[in-house]
N, C-alpha and C positions, 0 to 999 in steps of 0.2 A: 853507752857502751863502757863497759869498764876498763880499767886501765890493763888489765888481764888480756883482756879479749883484745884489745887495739894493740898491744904486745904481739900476742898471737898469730893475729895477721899480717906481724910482717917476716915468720916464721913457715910459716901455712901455707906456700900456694893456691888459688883456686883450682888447678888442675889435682893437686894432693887432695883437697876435700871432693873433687869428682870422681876420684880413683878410690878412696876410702867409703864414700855412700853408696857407689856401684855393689860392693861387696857389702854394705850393710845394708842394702837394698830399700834404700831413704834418700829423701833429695838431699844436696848438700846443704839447703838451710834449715833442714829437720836435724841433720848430722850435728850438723853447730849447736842446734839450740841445746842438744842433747849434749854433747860431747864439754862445750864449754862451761856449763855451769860445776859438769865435772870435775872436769880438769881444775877452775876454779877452787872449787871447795876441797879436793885432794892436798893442792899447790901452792893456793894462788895469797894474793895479798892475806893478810890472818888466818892462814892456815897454819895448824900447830906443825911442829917441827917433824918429818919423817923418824920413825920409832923400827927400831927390829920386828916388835909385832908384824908392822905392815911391809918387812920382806920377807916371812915366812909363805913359801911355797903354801897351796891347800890343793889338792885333787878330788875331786868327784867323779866318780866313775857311773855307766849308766847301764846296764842288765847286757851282757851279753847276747848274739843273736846268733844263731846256726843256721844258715841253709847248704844242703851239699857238704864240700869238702872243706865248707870256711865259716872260718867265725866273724864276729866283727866286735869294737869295743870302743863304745865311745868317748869321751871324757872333756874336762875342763879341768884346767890350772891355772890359779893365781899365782902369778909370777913376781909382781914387785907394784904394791899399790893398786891403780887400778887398771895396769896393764895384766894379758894372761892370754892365754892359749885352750882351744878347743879344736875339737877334730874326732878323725874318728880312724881306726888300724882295723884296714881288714887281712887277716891272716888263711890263708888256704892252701891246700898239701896232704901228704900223706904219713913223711915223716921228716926227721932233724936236715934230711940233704934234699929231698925234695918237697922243696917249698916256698911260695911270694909272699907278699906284704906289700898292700898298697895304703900310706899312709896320706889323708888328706886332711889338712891343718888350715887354721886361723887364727889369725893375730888379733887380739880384743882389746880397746880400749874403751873404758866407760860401761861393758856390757857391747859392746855393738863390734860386730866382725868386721876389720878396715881392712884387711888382705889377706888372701887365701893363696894356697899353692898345695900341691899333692906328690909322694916321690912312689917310687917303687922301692922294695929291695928284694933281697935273695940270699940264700947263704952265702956267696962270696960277697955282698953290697949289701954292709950293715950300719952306714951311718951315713947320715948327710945333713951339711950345715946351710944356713941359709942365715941371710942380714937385710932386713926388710927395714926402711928408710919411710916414712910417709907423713913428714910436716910434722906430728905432735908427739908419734912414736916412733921409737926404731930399737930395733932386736936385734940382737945376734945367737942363733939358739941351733945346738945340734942335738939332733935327737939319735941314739944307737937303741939296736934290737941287741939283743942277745942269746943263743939258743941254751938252753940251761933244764935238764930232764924232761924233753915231750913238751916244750911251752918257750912261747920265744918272750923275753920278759922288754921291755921298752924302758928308759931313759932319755931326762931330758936337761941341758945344760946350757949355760950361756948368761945372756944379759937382758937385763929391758928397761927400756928409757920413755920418760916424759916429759915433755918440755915445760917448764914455769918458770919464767924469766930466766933461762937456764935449762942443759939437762939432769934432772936428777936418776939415777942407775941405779936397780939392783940385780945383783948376782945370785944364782942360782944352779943347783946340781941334785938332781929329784928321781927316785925310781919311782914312774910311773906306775904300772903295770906288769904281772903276764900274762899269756893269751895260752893255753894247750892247744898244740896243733889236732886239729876237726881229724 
């Protein structure tokens, strides 16, 4: 075991690796096997020094879907290294005052989803933050909609951390998306 890994684990809880493989849908000793070589090679002992390159936000966005009164819009963000965010906004309504937005997100480290959560909004409930905590990561990220000609456009701001003997952070403020109201 490397000095990384034996580090690790007294950072880690084994209940934090039960809660992060739940949502990455792998036992926690597939999680590890995955996650640490990661985190290793990102962080770890001879790792080059973290570079601005690798806190440049990158978005991928994935084909739009229409059924009915709603769209929906997938996406992924690298947020800081090999931490980042995906999920998916589904938007539905008729026009800029009547309309929802259920947004359902995941925290990603390595590639692998370690916790999930989902909000609503509506035009009076346009932003909501969240600080998710789990042994190797932790985020503090709020995401705003915004309604702007027929399309509600998405935003996402905050922080994201990983642990290597230490946390190391980066900050971020990114216009995701917009979506035209269906």
């Amino acid at each position: 075991m490397s000095n990384y890994a034996k580090a690790l684990d007294t950072v880690v809880s084994e209940d934090d690796w039960e809660r992060m493989s739940k949502h990455a849908g792998v036992s926690p000793a597939e999680l590890k096997a995955k996650l640490i070589p990661a985190l290793e090679g990102a962080f770890g002992e001879g790792a080059a020094e973290i570079t601005a390159a690798r806190n440049v936000p990158g978005v991928r966005l994935m084909a739009v879907e229409q059924k009915d009164n709603c769209s929906s819009q997938s996406f992924e963000v690298d947020l800081f290294s090999i931490v980042g965010v995906s999920g998916t906004l589904t938007l539905c309504g008729t026009n800029s005052r009547n309309w929802s937005a259920k947004l359902k997100w995941c925290l990603v480290l390595a590639g692998s989803e370690v916790w999930c959560t989902s909000y609503e909004f509506n035009p009076h409930d346009l932003r909501v933050c969240s600080s998710p905590r789990l042994g190797a990561v932790k985020a503090k990220l709020c995401y705003k909609l915004k309604p702007r000609n027929g399309k509600i456009c998405v935003s996402i701001k905050g922080r994201a951390c990983a642990w290597t003997f230490g946390w190391k952070c980066g900050r971020f403020n990114k216009a995701l998306f917009c979506i035209s109201l269906p």
